[in-house]
BANUPA-859775 format. One record per residue: residue in one letter; x negated, y negated, z of N, C-alpha, C in turn. Coordinates in steps of 0.05 Angstrom, whole numbers, plus 5000, padded with zeros to 4 digits. Each point is the difference from the previous one (the first is absolute). Layout:
! residues N
AXYZXYZXYZ ...
END
This chain:
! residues 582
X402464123240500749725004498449824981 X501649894988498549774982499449635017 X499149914990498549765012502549814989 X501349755024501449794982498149814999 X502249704995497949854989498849865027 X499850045020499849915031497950175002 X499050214989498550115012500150355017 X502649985009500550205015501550304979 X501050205030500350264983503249954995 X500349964965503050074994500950304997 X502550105001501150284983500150014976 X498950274979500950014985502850195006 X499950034972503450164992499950225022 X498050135000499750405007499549925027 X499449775010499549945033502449935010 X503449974984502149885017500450295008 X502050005017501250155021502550134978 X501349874990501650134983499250164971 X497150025005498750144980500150265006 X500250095022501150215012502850214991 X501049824997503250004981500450104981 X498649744984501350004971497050044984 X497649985004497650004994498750264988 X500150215020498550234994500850234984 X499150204998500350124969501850255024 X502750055005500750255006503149935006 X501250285001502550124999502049715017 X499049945033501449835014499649674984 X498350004992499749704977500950014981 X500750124985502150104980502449945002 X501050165029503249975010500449645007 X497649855006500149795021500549804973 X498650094973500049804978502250094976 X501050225014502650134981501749775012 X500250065023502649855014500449655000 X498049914990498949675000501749944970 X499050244979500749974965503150045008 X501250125025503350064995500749825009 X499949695012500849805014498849764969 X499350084980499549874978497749795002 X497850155019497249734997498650154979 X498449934992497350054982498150075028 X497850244981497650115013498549775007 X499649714976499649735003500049945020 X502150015009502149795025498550065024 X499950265018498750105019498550075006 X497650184978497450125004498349764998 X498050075016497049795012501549745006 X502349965008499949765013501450005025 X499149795011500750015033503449955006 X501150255009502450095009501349755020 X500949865007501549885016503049995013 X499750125026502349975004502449815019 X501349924988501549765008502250095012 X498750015037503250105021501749795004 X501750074990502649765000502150065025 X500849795014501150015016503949844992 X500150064983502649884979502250275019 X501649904999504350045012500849915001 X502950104993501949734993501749995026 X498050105023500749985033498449785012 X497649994990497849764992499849704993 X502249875012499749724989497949844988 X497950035026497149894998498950094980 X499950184989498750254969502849934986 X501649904991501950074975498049974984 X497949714995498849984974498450245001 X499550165005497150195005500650124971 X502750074989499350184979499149874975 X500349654998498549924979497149885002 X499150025033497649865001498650305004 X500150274998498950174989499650004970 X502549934983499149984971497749774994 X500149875018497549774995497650065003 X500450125022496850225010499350144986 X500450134985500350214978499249924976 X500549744987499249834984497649955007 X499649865028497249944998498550285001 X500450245012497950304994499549994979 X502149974972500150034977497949814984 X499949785013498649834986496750025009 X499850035024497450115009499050244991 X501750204977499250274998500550185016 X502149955019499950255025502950114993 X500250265011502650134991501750055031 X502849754990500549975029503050284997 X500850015027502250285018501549845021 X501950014994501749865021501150255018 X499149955029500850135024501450025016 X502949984997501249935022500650085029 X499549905020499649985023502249925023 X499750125025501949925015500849685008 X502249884994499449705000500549835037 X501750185015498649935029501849774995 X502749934999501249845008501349835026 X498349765002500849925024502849944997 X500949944989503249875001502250195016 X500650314980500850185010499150255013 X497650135004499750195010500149995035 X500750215008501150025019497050305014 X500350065026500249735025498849715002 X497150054971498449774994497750124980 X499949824981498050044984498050075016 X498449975024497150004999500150335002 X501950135009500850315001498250094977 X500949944973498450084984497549894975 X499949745017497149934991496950195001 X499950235012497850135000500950254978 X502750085002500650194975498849724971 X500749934998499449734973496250124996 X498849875028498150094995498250284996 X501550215010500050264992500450084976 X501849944985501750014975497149854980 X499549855006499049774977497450155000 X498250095025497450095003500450284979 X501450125005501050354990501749944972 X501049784983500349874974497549984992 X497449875008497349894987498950265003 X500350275014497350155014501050254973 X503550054996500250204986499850044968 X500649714990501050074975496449824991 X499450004972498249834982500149745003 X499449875027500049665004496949925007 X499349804977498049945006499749695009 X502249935011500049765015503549945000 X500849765019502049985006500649734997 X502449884995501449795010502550005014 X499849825018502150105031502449784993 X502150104995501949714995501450105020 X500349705017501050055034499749665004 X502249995021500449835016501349935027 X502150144998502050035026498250135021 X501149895025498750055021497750265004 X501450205003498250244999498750104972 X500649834980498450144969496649965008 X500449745001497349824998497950185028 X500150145010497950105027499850344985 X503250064998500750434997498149954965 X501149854983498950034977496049974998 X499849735014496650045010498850185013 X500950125013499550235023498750294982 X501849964988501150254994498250044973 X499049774980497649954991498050015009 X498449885024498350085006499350225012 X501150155004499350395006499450064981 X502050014969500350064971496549935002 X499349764997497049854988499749964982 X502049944981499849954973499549774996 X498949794979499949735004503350024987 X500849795007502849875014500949634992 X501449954999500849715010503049925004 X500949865012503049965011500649774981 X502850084993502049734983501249985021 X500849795014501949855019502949974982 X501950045015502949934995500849674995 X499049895017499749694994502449965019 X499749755008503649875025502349954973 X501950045016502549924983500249654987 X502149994995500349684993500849935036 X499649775005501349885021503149915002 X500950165022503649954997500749745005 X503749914997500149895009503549955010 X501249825011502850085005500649745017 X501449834985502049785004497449795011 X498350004985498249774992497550045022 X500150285016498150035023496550194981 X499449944994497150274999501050185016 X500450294982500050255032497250194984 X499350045031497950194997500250285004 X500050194987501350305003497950095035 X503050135010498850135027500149765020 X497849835003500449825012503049825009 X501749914978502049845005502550195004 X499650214992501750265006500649995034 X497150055007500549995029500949775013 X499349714987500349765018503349935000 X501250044968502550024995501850155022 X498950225003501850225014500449985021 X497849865020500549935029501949744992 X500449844985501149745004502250124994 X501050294992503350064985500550095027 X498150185017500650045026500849915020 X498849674996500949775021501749934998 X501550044973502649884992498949694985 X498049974988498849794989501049984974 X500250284988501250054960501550125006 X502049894977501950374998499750154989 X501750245004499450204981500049964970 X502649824991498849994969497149854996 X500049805013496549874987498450234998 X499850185023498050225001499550174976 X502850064991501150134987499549914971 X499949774997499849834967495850065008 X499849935011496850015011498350244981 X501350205001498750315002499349984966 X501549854980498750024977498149784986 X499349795023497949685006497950105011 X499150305012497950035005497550134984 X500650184983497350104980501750034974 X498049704986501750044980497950114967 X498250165001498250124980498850335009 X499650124984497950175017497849905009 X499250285017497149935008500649955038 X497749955005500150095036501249835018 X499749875027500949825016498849814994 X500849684991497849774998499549765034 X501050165009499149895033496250154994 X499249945020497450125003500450235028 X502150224986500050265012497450205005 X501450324997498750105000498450124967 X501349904986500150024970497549884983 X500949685014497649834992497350055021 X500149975022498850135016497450324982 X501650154992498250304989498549924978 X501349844986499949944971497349835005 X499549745017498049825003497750265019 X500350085009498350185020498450204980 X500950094982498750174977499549894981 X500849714998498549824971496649955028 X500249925021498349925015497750245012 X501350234990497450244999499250024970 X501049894986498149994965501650144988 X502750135005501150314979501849864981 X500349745009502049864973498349824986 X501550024968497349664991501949815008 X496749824999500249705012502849865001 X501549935025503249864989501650134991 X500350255009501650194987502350005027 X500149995022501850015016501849785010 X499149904982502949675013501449874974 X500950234980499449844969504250125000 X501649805014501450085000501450294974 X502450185006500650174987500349984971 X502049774999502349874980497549894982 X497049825005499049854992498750104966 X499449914984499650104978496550095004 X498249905023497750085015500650385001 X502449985007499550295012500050224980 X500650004974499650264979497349934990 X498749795003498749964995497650095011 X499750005033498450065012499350374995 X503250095007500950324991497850084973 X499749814989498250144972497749965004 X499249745006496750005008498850315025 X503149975019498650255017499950274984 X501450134977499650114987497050034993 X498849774974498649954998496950155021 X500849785008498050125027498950265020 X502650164999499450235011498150144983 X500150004969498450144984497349954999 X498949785012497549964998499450075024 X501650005017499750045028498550315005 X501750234983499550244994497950024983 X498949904980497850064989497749895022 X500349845010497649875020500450195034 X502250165003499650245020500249785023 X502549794997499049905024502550055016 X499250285025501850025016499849875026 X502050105019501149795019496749995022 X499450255000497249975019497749874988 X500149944977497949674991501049845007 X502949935003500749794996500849775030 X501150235013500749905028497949975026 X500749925012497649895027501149985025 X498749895013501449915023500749724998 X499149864983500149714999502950054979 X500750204981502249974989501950055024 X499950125016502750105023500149765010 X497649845013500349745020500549754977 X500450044968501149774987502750075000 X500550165005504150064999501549945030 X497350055026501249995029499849654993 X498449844990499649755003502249814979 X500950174979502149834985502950125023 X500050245006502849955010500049835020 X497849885022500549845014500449775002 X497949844977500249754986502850034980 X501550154999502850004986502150045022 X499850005018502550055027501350244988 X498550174990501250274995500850185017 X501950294986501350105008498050195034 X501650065022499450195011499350284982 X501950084992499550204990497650084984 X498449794991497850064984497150075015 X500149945040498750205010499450255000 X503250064998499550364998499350094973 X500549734983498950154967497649934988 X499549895013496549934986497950155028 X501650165011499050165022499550284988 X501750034992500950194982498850044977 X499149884980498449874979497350065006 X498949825015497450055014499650375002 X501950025020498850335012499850174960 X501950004993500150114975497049994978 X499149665008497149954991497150095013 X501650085024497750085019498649805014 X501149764999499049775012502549935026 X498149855016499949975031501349794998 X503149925016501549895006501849995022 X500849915025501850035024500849834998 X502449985034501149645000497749945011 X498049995017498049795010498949894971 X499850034973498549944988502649804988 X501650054994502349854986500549725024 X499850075032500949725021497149844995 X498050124995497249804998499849874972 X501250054971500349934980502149815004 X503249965016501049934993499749855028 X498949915018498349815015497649824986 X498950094973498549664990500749984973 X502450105000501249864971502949874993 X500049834992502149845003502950054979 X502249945016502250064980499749774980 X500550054970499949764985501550024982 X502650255002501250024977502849855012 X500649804996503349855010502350134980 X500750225016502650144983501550135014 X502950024994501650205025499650264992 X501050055032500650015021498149815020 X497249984988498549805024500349704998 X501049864968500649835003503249944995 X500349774992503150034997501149904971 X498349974990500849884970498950184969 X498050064998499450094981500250294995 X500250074979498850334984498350034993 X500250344986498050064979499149784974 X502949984985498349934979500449675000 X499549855032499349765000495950115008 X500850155013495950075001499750124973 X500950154984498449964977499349844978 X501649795015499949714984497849875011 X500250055020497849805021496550094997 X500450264977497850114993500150245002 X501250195025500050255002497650105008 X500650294998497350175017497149934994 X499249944975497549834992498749815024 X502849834994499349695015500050155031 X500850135014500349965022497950215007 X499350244991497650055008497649855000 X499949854982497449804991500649805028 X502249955008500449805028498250145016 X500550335000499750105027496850154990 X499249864984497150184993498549995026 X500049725015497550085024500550225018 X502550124992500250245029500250274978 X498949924979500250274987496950074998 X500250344986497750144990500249884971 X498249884983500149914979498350154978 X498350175007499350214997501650134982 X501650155014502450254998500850054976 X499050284992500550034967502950054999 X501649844974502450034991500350124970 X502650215002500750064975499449974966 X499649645006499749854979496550084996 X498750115007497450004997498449805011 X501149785011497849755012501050135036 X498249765007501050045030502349785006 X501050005027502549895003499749634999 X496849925013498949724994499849894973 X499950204982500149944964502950014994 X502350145010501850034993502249735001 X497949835026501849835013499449695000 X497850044981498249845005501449724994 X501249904970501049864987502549975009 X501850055019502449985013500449735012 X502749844994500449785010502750025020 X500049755011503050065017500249734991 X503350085004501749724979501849915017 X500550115028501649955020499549975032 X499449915010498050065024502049995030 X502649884988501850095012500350275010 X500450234978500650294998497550095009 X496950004986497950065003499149825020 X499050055018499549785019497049984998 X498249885006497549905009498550155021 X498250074997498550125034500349875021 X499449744995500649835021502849835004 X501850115001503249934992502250235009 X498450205009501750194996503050015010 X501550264992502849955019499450135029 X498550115007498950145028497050044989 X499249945028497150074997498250325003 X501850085006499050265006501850124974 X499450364994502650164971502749975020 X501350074987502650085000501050225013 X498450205013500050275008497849985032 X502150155017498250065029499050295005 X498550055004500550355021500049985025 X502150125014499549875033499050355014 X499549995022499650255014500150005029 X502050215010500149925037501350235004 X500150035018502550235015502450124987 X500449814988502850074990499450144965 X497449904989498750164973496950015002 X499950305015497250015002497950004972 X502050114980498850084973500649684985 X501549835004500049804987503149895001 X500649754988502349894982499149754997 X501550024971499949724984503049825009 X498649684984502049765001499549874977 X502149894988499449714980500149785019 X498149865009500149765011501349814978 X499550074970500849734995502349964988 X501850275013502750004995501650035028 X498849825015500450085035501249745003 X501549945024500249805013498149905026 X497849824989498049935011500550025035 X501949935013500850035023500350245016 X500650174989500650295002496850205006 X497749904986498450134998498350065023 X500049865018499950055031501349955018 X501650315002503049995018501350305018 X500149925019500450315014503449935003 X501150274992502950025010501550295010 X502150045005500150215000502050174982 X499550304998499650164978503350084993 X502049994984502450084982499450184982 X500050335020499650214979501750134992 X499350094966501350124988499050304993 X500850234999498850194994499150074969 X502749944985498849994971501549844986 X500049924976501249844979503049995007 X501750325007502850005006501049865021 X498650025025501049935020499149704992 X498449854989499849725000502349914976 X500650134987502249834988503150165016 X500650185009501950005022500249785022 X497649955007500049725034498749784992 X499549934983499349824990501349745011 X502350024978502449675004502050145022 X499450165017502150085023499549715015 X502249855010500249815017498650025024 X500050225004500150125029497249975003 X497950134985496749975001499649835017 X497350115010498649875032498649834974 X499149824992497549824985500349804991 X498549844997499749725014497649854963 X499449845000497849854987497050155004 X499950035034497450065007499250325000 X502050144993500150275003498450144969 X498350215005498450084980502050264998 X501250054967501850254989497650164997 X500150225006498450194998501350254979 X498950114982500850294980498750184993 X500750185021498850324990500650114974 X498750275006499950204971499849784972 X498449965006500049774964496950054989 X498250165013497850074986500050284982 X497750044987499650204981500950185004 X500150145026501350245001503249955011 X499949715018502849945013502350014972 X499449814982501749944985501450224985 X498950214987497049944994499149874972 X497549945010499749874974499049745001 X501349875031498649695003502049894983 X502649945003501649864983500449675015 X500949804981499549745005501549895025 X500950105016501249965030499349725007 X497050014995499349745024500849805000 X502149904982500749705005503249995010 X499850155024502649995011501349825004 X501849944989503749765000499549905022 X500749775010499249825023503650075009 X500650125033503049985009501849734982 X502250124990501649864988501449655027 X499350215020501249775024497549775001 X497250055001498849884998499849844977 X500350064971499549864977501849755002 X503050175018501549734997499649815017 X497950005024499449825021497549814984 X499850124980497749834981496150134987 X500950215017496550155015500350164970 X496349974986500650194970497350025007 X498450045009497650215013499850085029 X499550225000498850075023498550254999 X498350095020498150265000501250314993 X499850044986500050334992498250164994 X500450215011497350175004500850324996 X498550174978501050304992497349974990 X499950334992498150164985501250094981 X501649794980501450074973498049694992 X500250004962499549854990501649684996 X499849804982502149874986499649914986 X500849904977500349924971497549865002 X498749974984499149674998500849784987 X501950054999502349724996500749965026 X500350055023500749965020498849745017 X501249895018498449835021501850035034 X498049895013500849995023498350155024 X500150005020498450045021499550305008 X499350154972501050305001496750215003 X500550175023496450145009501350324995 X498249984974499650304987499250195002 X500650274994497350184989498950125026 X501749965030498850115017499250245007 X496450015003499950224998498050135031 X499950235006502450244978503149915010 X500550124982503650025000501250105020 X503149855015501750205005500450264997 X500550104989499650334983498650165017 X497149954994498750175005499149955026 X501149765030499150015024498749805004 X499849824981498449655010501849905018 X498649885006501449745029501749844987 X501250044971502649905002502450124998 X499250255015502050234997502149905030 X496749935020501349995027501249785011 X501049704976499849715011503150095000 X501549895027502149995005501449775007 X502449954994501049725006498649845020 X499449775000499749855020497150005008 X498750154987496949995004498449764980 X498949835014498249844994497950094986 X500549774976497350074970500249734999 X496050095002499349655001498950004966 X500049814993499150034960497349725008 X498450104997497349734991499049954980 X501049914980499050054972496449864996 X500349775012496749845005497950255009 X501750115027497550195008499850374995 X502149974974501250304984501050205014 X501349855024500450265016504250025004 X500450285001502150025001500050235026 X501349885025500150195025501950045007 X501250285011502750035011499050025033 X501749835019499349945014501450135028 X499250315000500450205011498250115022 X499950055018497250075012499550394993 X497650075002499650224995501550335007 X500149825033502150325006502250014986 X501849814998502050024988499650154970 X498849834988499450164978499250205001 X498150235012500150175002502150245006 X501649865022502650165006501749914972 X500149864979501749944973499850354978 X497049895005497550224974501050215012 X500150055023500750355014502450064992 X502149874992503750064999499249944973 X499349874989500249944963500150334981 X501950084987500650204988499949874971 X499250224984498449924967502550014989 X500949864985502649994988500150284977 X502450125000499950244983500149934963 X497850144991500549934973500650014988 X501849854978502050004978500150134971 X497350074995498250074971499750245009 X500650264985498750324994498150064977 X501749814978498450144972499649744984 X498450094980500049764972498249725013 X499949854984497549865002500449775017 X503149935029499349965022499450175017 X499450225000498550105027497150024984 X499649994971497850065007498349665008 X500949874995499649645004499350045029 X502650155019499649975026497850105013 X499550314984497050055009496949914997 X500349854983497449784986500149845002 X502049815004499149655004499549965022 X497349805004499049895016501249745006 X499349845023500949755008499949874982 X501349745018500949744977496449905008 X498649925013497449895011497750274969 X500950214998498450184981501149964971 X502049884993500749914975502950154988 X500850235023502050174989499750104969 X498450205010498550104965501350375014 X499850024989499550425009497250095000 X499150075022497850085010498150154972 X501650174984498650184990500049884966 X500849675004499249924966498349725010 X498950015023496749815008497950094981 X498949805006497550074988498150275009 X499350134984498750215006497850064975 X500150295004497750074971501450034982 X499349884979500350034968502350254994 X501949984986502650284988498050034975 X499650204996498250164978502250014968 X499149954986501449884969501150274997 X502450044988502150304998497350124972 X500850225021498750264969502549964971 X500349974979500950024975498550244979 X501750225015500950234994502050034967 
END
């Protein structure tokens, strides 16, 4: 190791990892630099310099990634210009739009895939291009096992839609639209003219989903540079940024700076503290849960309900608010400005990507809108955006967006409208006939990791069509399935453990009282014990659907939604020993 100009130990050439490869004097280095000269690089091009590989998450199934295949050529440029010899990887892209039963199914293959891309071939560092829901957690994940130094390009939000002079926000107005076509509010053609007014660029959801949500949560653990996650898709910011991260990875690799220098605990509690001061997605519990365990650092919901108990929502954007987007917050300053809002609840400390810490990164950040960015003392709720409640009815946990709730709702006992799974609730749903009322809590089984499986976005169950037309557009719903984070409304997640496997929301049967206390986090089914016990004794394990291929093996490894739904056997553990090159 040679000395930089800081002082510290740099790599030389014979110290990268792909010196292994293409470096040493024999028969398998030969074949490795024969085969480099048949793809037409120069010995130039790849020996002694730091290998980079760039997992791209680009399909043309992929909306959110269409641009991915030219903001790889940009990446690539910048390796090139830093001296590094970049490899484009392509990777599973984990489409939320179409995959079926639900992307999160295979967000841990992503991270499997991407860890076993960096571990097999000559990568001596990585760039992660990802954004859609599950890229941004499977693609980090799945890096830090690898341990390569690393850094994430964000997808960036789309343009903001729009349709007969309204702002529509993707996901969000989808849903609000659809109950009002239900009420008989639109017709079918408006709906219908609608469907090409909602995303009109590439690039992810510009509501503050689950998209924007991942994307701010990993600029807020240090793995993106500075402002790299709110710089809309379309913006001429974003090929731009694509090259500097280029750039960057290469020094990153000569300075050996992998993810265990880099991360902390103060990096995990700067990503639990931006998604809450952003009214971010549910879903980003289970993934920066997930994240953490992968880092080897300590994270539960008690630590996420006490973070998002003294920090305030300050990002005014839908789904929490009702007017703005993405790229009105990246006008308003973006991820810069708004961490620099939220610096007193951060670790400022916290080494980032960029080589400074996250207080240098952020330092010079202004906000231009204080509307969108709100003030500490101004906020849109004073508490995050996110609850964990715990009672009888989820011994292991469930989450809430309070600040996509109907404030009224949040302490309210009613009684229970169950559904067994997704089918039977859209079978009885708009039946006339239904026993339910305003005050009645819809209840939905099988919607967790193993129910679904997979944990697919269930939780924002359709409000009875009879009811929407009486005027009623929230009320309490409660499953151990996920929901978008474009979503709103009075919806209790993630209960765990699951249906499935014998939680107490296997046994809630019509008409049983669930009291919800969001103030005092408790969610109780309001059963007395024998009964329940005589429930648990007759409860039979539902027969399983999966034999072979990579849902059963999902079924036998994933852990709860409260454990991050990772597969038991790609946690953190001891070190995978570097392949013999034979």
């Amino acid at each position: 190791m040679a000395a930089d100009e800081k002082g510290g130990a740099r790599k030389r050439p014979e110290d990268l990892r792909s010196h292994r490869w293409f470096g040493v004097d024999d028969l398998r280095a030969f074949g490795h630099r024969s085969r480099m000269l048949q793809m037409g690089f120069s010995e130039s091009d790849f020996r002694g310099k730091p290998v980079i590989g760039i997992v791209n998450t680009w399909s043309e199934l992929s909306p959110c990634h269409f641009h991915f295949r030219t903001r790889a050529e940009e990446v690539k440029r910048g390796v090139w210009q830093a001296g590094g010899f970049p490899v484009e990887l392509p990777a599973h892209p984990v489409t939320e739009q179409y995959m079926k039963p639900t992307s999160m199914l295979y967000r841990n293959m992503l991270a499997m895939e991407t860890e076993e891309l960096a571990r097999s071939q000559p990568c001596d560092g990585l760039v992660l291009l990802g954004g859609c829901d599950k890229t941004p957690p499977g693609l980090v994940m799945g890096a830090l096992s690898a341990g390569l130094p690393f850094l994430f390009v964000p997808a960036g939000p789309m343009n903001n839609g729009g349709w007969r002079g309204k702002t529509l926000g993707s996901g969000s107005d989808a849903w609000k639209y659809h109950a009002e076509l239900r009420a008989g509010n639109i017709t079918q053609a408006q709906w219908k003219d609608m469907e090409g007014g909602m995303a009109r660029s590439f690039g992810t959801c510009m509501t503050a989903g689950t998209a924007a949500t991942m994307m701010l949560a990993v600029e807020a653990m240090g793995l993106t540079l500075p402002g790299a996650s709110s710089i809309p898709a379309a913006d001429s910011a974003h090929p731009r940024m694509a090259t500097e991260s280029g750039k960057r990875i290469v020094d990153m690799v000569w300075d050996d700076e992998i993810p265990g220098k880099l991360l902390s605990q103060g990096s995990i509690d700067n990503a639990v503290a931006a998604t809450m001061a952003f009214g971010g997605s549910t879903n980003a519990i289970i993934h920066i849960i997930a994240m953490a365990r992968r880092a080897g650092l300590e994270l539960d919901l008690e630590r996420f309900d006490a973070i998002s108990r003294r920090v305030p929502l300050i990002a005014n954007l839908r789904p929490n608010g009702d007017t703005y987007l993405m790229a009105d917050f990246f006008f308003a300053g973006g991820s810069r400005a708004f961490l620099n809002r939220l610096s007193p609840h951060l670790d400022l400390s916290a080494k980032t990507v960029s080589g400074a810490t996250l207080g240098e990164d952020i330092a010079d950040a202004d906000v231009f809108n204080e509307e969108i960015i709100r003030p500490l003392d101004r906020p849109l709720q004073a508490e995050g955006g996110l609850a964990v409640l715990k009672g009888s009815l989820a011994p292991r946990g469930a989450v809430i967006k309070t600040s996509a709730a109907d404030p009224r709702l949040l302490n309210h006992t009613g009684p229970a409208v169950v559904f067994e799974n997704y089918a039977d609730l859209k079978k009885r749903l708009d039946d006339p006939d239904l026993d339910v009322t305003a005050d009645s809590v819809l209840v939905m089984k099988s919607g967790g990791p193993q129910g679904g499986p997979g944990m697919p976005e269930w939780g924002m169950m359709p409000i009875p069509q009879k009811l929407l037309k009486q005027g009623v557009r929230d009320m309490v719903r409660l499953s151990d399935a996920r929901m978008s984070g474009t979503s709103y409304g009075t919806c209790v997640l993630h209960v765990a453990p699951e249906s499935h496997v014998g939680g107490p929301l296997a046994l809630v049967q019509d008409g049983d009282l669930i009291r919800l206390d969001v103030p005092n986090r408790k969610l109780d089914l309001l059963v007395d014990e024998a009964e329940m016990a005589r429930r648990q004794a007759a409860w039979v394990a539902p027969t399983r659907r999966y034999a072979r291929g990579w849902t059963s093996m999902y079924l036998d490894q994933v852990t709860q939604a409260d454990e991050g739904c990772d597969l038991r056997f790609l946690e953190a553990g001891a070190p995978t020993p570097e392949p013999d090159i034979y």
